[in-house]
C-alpha positions as CSV (number, residue, x, y, z in Angstrom):
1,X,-5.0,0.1,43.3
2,X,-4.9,1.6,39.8
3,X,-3.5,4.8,39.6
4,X,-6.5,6.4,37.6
5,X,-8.4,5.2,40.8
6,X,-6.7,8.0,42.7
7,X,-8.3,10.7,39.5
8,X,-11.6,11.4,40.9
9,X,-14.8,13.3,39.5
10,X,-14.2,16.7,41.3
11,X,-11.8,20.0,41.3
12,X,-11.6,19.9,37.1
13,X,-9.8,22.2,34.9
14,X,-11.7,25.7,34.1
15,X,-13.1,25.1,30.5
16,X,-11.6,27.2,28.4
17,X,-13.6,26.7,25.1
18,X,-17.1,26.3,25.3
19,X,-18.3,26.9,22.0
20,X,-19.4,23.4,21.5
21,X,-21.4,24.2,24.9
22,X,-23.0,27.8,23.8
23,X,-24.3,26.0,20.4
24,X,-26.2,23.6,22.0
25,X,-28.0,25.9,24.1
26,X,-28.6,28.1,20.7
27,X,-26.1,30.6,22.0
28,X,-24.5,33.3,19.8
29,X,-21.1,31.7,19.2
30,X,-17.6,33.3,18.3
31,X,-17.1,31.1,15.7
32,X,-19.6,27.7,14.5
33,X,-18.3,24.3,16.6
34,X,-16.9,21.2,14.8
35,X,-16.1,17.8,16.1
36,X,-16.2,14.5,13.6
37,X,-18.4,11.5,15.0
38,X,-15.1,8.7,15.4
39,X,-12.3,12.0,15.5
40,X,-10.3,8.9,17.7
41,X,-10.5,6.5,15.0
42,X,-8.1,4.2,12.2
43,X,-8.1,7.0,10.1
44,X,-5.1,8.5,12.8
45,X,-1.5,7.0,12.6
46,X,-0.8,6.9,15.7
47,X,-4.3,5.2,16.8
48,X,-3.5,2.3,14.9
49,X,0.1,2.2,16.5
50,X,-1.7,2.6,20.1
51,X,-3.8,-0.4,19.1
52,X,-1.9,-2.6,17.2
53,X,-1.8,-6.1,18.1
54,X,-4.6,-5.2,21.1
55,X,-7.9,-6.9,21.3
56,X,-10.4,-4.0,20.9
57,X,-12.7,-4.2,23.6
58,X,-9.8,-4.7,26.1
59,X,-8.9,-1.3,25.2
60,X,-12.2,0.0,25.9
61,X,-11.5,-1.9,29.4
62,X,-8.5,0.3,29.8
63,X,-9.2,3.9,31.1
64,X,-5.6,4.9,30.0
65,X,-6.0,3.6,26.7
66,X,-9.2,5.3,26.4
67,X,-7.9,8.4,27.5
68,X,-5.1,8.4,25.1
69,X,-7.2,7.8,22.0
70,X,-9.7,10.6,23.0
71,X,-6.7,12.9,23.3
72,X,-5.1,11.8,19.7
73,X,-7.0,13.9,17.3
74,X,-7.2,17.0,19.4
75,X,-3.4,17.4,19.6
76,X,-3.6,17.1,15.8
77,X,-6.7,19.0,15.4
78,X,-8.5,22.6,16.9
79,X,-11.9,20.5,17.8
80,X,-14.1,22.3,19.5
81,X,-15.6,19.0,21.8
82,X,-13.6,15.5,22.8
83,X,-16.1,12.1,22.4
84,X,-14.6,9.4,25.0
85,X,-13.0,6.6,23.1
86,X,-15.4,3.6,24.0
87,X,-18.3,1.6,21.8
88,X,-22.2,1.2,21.9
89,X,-22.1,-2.6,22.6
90,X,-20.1,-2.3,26.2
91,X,-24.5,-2.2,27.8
92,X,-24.7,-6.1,26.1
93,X,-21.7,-6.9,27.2
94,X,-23.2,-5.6,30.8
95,X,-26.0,-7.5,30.9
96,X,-24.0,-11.1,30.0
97,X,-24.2,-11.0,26.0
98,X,-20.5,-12.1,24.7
99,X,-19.4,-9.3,21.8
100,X,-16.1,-10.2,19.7
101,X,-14.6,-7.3,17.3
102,X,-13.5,-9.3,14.3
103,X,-11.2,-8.2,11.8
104,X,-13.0,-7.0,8.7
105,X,-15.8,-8.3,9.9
106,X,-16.8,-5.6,12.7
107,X,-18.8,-6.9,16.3
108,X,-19.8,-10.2,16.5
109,X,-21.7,-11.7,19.0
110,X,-21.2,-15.6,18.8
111,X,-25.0,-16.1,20.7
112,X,-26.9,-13.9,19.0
113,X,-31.0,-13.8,20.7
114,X,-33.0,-16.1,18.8
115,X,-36.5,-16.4,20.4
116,X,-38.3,-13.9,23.5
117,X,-37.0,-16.8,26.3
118,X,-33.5,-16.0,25.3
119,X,-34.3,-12.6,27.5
120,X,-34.0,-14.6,30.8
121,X,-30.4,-15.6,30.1
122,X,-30.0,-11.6,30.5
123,X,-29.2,-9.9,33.0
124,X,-31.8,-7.6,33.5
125,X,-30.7,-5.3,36.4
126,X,-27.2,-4.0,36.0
127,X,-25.0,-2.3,38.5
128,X,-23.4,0.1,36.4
129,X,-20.6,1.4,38.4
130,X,-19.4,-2.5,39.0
131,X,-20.0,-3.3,34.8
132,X,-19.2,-0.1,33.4
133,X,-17.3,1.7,35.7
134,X,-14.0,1.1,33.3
135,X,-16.5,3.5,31.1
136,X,-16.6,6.5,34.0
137,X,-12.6,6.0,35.2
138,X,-12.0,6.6,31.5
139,X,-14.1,9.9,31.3
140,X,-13.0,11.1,34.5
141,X,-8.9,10.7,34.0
142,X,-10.1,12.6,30.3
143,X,-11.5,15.2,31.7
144,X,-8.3,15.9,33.8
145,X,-5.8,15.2,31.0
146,X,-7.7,17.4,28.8
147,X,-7.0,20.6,31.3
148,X,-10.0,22.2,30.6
149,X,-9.3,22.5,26.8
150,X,-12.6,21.7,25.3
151,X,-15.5,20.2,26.6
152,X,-16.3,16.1,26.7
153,X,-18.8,14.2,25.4
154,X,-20.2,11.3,27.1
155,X,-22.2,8.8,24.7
156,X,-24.5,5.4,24.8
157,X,-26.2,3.3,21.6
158,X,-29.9,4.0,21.8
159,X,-32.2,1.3,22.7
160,X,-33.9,0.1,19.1
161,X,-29.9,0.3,17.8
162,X,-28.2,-1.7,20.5
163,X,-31.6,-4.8,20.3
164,X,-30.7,-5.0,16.5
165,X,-27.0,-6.3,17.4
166,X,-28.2,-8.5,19.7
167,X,-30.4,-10.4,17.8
168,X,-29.0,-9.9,14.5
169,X,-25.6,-10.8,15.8
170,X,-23.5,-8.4,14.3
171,X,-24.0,-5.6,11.6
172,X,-27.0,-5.9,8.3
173,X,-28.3,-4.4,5.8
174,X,-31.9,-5.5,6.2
175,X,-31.8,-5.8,9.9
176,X,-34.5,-8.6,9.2
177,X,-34.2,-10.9,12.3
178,X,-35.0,-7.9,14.7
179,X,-37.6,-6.4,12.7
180,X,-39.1,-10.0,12.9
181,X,-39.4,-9.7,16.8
182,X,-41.3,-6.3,16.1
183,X,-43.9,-8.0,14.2
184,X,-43.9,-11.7,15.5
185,X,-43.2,-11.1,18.9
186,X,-44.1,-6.9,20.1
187,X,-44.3,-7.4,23.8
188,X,-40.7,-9.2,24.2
189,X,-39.6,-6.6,22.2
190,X,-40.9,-3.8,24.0
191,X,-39.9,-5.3,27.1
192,X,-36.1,-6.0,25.8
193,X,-36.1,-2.5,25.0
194,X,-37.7,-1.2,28.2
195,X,-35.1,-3.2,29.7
196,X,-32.2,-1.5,27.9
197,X,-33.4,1.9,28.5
198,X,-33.4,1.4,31.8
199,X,-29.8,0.6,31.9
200,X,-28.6,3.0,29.9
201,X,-30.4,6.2,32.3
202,X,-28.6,4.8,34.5
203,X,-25.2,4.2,32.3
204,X,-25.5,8.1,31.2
205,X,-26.1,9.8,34.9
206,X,-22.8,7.4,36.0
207,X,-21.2,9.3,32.6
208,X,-22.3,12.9,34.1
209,X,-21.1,12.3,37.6
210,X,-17.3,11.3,36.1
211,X,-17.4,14.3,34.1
212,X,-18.7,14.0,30.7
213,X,-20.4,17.4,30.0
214,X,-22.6,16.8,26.9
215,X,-24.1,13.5,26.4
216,X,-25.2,11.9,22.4
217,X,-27.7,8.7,22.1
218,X,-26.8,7.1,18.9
219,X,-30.0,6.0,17.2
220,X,-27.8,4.3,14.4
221,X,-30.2,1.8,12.8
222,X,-33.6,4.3,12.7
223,X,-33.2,4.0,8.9
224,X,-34.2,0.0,8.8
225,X,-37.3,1.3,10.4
226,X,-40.7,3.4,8.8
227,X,-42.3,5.7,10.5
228,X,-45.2,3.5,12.3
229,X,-42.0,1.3,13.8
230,X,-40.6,4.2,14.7
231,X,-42.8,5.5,16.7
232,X,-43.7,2.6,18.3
233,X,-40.4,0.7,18.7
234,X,-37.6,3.8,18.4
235,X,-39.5,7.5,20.0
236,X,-40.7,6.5,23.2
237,X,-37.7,5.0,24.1
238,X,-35.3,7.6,23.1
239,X,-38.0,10.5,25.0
240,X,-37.5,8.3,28.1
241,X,-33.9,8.5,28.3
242,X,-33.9,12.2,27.6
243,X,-36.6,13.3,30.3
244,X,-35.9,10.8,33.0
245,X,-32.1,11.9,32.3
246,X,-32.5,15.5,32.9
247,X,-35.1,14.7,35.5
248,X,-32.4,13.2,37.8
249,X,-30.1,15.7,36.9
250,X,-32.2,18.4,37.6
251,X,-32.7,16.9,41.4
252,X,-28.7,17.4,41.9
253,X,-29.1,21.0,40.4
254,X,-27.2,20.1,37.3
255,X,-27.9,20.3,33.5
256,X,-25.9,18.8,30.1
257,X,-27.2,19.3,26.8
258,X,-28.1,15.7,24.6
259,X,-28.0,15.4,21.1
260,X,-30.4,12.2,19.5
261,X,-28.6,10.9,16.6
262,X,-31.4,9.1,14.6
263,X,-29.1,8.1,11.2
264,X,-31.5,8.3,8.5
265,X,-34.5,9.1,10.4
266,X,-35.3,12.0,8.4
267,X,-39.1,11.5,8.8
268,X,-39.1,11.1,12.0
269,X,-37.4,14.7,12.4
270,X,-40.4,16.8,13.8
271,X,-40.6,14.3,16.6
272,X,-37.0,14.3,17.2
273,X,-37.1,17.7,17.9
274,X,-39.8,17.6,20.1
275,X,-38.2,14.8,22.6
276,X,-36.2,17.0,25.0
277,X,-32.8,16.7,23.3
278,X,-31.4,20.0,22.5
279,X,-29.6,19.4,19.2
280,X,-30.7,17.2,16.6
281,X,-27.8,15.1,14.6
282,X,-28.8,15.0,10.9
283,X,-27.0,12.6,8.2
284,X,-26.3,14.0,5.0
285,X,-29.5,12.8,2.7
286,X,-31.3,15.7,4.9
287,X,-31.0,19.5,3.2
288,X,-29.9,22.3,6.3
289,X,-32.6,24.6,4.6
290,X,-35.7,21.8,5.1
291,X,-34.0,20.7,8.5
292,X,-34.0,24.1,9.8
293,X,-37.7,24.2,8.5
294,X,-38.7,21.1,10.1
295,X,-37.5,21.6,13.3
296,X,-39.0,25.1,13.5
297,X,-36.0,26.1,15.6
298,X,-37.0,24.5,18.5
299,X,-33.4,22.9,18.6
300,X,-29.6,23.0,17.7
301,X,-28.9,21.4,14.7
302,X,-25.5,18.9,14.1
303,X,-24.4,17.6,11.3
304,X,-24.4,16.8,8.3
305,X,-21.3,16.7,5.7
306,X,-21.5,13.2,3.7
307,X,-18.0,12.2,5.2
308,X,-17.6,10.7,1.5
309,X,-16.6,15.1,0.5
310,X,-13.4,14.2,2.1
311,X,-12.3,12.7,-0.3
312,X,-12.3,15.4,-2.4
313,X,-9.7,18.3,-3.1
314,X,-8.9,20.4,0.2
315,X,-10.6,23.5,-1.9
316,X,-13.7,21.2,-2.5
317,X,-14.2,20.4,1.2
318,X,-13.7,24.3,1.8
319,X,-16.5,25.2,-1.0
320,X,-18.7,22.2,0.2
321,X,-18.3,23.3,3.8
322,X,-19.1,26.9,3.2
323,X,-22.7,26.1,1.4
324,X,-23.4,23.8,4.2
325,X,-23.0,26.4,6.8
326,X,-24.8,29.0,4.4
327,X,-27.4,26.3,5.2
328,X,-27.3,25.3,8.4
329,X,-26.5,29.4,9.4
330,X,-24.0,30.4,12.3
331,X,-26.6,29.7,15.4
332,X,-27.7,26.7,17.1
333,X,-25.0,24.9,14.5
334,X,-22.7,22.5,15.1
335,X,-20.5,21.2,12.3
336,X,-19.9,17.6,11.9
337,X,-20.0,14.5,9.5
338,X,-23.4,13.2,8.8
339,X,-21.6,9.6,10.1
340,X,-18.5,8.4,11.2
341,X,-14.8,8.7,9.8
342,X,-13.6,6.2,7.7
343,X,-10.6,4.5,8.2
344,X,-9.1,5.1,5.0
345,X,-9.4,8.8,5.1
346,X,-6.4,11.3,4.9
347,X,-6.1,12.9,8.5
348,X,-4.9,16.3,6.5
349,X,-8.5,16.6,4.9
350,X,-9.8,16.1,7.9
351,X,-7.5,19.1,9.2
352,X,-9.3,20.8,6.3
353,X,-12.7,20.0,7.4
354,X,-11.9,22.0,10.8
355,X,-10.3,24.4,9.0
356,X,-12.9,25.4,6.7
357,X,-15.9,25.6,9.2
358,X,-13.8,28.1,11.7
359,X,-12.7,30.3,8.9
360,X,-16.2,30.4,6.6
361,X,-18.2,30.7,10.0
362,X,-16.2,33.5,11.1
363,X,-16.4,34.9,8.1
364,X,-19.9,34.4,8.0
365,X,-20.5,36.3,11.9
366,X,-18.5,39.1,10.4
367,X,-20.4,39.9,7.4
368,X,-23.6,40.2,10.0
């Protein structure tokens, strides 16, 4: 028996900062959240020493691994909310797909889907807790480790995001073999992605019950999409997982906020905001002013600094940070990226990011 499977899902630490919580709920807030999308990332000397030499999904495998790179950048930085170390492709994996990381190359999958009877080498019902349960061990010894220091964040790919790897095989600009299946062949595709969201209700309530306290669906490839495919191919999907999420929760008495994360999905944002998440992640071609607008207030806003600003001067990022949060404003507001972190980015600007959005947002609640 592993000794992470003596941790179990119950008696955790007292939270002590729930900022990130209170924003997502629209809660007043002492000071505005912050938390980068990939915080445990390459950009972090000592990630790349934990992983050297280590084959990348094998670390996800590993809930002390996991646990250790989810803990990295908040003994470095004052985050306001952990993300579990893990990756979007684990559900193919899950149902029987075969998914390489390949240096500078990114996830590969060596047999990609070609045609609709490729979906009956899948496995379409997955038991979860036998699959992914490396995924819930690794939350669950987090949430003890982290003693109650901020809260965690529990995550999945969305449905439309995760079918574009597995037909496409890997990453793409055009994303042109999945968008084919949406035109030449709708009903596979819908019932690839029904499948998928099926699994991955399931794969965020097992993420809940080991601990993970906010959850964020990663819509990553709604930009490859317009609006008709959108709401066809991406909405109804990414409703489904929300409602029949809270639904369940609901019957056991319990509640987590979810944040949609629809990267450059900007005209889909009215609907976004109307799908029973309670923040809406924004990438950085959206303005705060017209994404507050949009949205009508209806939910918590996240985002949105091109992670491109840090790059710039440590007084840059504190100038660029403080119009964004004269933007965004000091309620319903969490700070983040408008992507991920980049692996050649210097981890004291990063410091600078954090830095910036508690000082200017107190500032900010002071002046009111």
């Amino acid at each position: 028996m592993d000794k992470d499977d003596l941790i179990l899902p119950k008696d955790f630490p007292k939270l002590k900062n729930d900022t990130f919580l209170l924003a997502c709920g629209g809660q007043e807030t002492p000071h505005v959240p912050v938390w980068c999308m990939r915080q445990a990332g390459r950009y972090l000397p000592e990630f790349r020493e934990s992983s050297a030499g280590k084959d990348f999904f094998e670390t996800c495998r590993s809930p002390e691994a996991c646990c250790e790179l989810t803990l990295q950048p908040l003994r470095r930085f004052p985050f306001d909310a952990a993300i579990i170390f893990s990756d979007i492709l684990v559900i193919p994996q899950a149902m029987g797909m075969a998914v390489q990381m390949v240096a500078g190359k990114g996830p590969t999958f060596p047999e990609p889907l070609k045609e609709p009877e490729d979906l009956l080498l899948l496995q379409s019902k997955v038991d979860v807790n036998k699959e992914l349960g490396y995924v819930f061990k690794a939350i669950t010894l987090t949430r003890h480790k982290l003693e109650g220091k901020v809260p965690l964040i529990g995550f999945t790919g969305a449905p439309w995001t995760l079918m574009a790897y597995m037909i496409e095989g890997g990453g793409s600009t055009t994303h042109s073999k999945a968008k084919r299946w949406l035109y030449l062949h709708p009903e596979a595709s819908h019932q690839l992605l029904k499948m998928l969201t099926d699994i991955i209700i399931e794969y965020l309530l097992g993420q809940v019950a080991a601990g993970a306290q906010a959850l964020q669906v990663f819509e990553s490839h709604a930009g490859c999409l317009g609006p008709v495919e959108f709401q066809e191919f991406s909405l109804p999907y990414l409703r489904d997982i929300a409602r029949k999420v809270k639904d369940q929760l609901k019957e056991s008495g319990q509640d987590v906020p979810m944040i949609v994360f629809a990267k450059d999905g900007h005209y889909g944002l009215e609907d976004l905001s109307q799908s029973h998440y309670e923040v809406v992640g924004l990438d950085w071609t959206i303005d705060p002013h017209s994404a507050r607008e949009r949205t009508g207030g209806k939910v918590s806003l996240q985002g949105n600094m091109d992670p491109c600003a840090l790059y710039a001067s440590k007084e840059r990022i504190s100038e660029i940070v403080k119009k964004m949060l004269e933007g965004f404003g000091t309620r319903g507001y969490i700070a983040n990226l408008g992507h991920g972190l980049y692996p050649d980015m210097d981890p004291e600007n990063v410091g600078a990011f954090v830095e910036a959005v508690h000082s200017h947002s107190r500032h900010l609640l002071n002046l009111k």
